[in-house]
C-alpha positions in Angstrom: -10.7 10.2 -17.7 -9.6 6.6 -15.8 -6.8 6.6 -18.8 -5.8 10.4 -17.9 -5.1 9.8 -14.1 -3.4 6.4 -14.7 -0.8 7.6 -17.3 -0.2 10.6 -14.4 0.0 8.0 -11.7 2.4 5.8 -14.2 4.2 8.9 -14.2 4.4 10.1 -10.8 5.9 6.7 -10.2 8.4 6.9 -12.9 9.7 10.3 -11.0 10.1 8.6 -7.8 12.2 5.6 -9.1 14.2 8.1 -10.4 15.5 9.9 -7.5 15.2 6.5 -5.8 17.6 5.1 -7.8 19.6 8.4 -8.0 19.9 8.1 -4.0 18.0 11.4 -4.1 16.4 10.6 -0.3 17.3 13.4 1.6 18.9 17.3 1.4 21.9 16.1 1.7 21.7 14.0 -1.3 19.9 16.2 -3.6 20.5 16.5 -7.6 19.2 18.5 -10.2 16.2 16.5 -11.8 18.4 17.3 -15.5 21.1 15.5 -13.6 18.9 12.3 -13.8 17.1 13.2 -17.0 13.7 13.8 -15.5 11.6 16.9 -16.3 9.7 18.1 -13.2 8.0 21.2 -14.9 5.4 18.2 -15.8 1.7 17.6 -13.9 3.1 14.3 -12.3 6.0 16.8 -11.5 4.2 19.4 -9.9 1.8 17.6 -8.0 4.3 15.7 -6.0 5.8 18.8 -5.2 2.6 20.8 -4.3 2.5 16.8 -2.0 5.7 17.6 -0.5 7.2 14.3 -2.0 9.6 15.9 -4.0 11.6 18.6 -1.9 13.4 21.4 -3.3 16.2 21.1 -1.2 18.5 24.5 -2.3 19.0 26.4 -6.0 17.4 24.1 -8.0 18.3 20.6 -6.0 15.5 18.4 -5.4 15.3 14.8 -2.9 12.6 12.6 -2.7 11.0 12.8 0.7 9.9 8.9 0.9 8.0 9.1 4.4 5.5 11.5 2.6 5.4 9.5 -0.7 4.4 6.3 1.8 1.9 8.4 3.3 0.6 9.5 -0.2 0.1 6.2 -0.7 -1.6 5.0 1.7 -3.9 7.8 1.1 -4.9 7.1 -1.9 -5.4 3.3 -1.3 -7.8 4.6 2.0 -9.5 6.4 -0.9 -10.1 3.6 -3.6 -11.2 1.4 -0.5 -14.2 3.7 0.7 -15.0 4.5 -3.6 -14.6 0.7 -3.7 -16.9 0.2 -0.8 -19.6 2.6 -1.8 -19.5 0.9 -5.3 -20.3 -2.5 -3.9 -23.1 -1.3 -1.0 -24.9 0.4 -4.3 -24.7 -2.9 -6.3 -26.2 -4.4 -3.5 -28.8 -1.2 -2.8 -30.1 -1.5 -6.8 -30.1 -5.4 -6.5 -32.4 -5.6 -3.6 -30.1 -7.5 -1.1 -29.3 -4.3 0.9 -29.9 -3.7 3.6 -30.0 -7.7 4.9 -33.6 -9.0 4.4 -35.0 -6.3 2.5 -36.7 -9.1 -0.1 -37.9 -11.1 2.3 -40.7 -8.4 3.3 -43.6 -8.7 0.8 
């Protein structure tokens, strides 16, 4: 499954340096994604529409809404900080050295 949401992720990046590069940032600037060779009928596609990051801006045109994409991000680094987090306090938990002092009591 870790494989699965990486190659999206991989994906979902690929997208954005697409209509980065394409200048795709705003309504005024929006281009079909066949204009840029990207297919956005895709998951990665879909899901940063359903995110807001990619904008349908009129018939078809799409821009790359970068203030939600940076948001996106950091929402998703918040989350792997708390899994991260919980991961490590349950290492400690199972190892005995959670909470503080807890094998020194005997």
């Amino acid at each position: 499954m870790g494989a699965a949401v990486a190659v999206m992720l991989i994906k979902e990046r690929q997208l954005v340096e697409a209509f980065t590069r394409a200048g795709a940032t705003s309504a005024t600037s929006a281009v079909h994604p066949g204009d840029i060779s990207v297919d956005i009928g895709g998951v990665a596609g879909r899901r940063l529409i359903e995110h807001a990051v990619l904008r349908e801006a009129d018939a078809g045109r799409y821009y790359l809404d970068l203030l939600t994409w940076e948001a996106l991000r950091r929402q998703r680094r918040r989350i792997l900080f708390v899994i991260l987090l919980v991961i490590a306090l349950g290492a400690l938990f199972l190892a005995g050295q959670f909470p503080p002092g807890a094998r020194l009591q005997r």
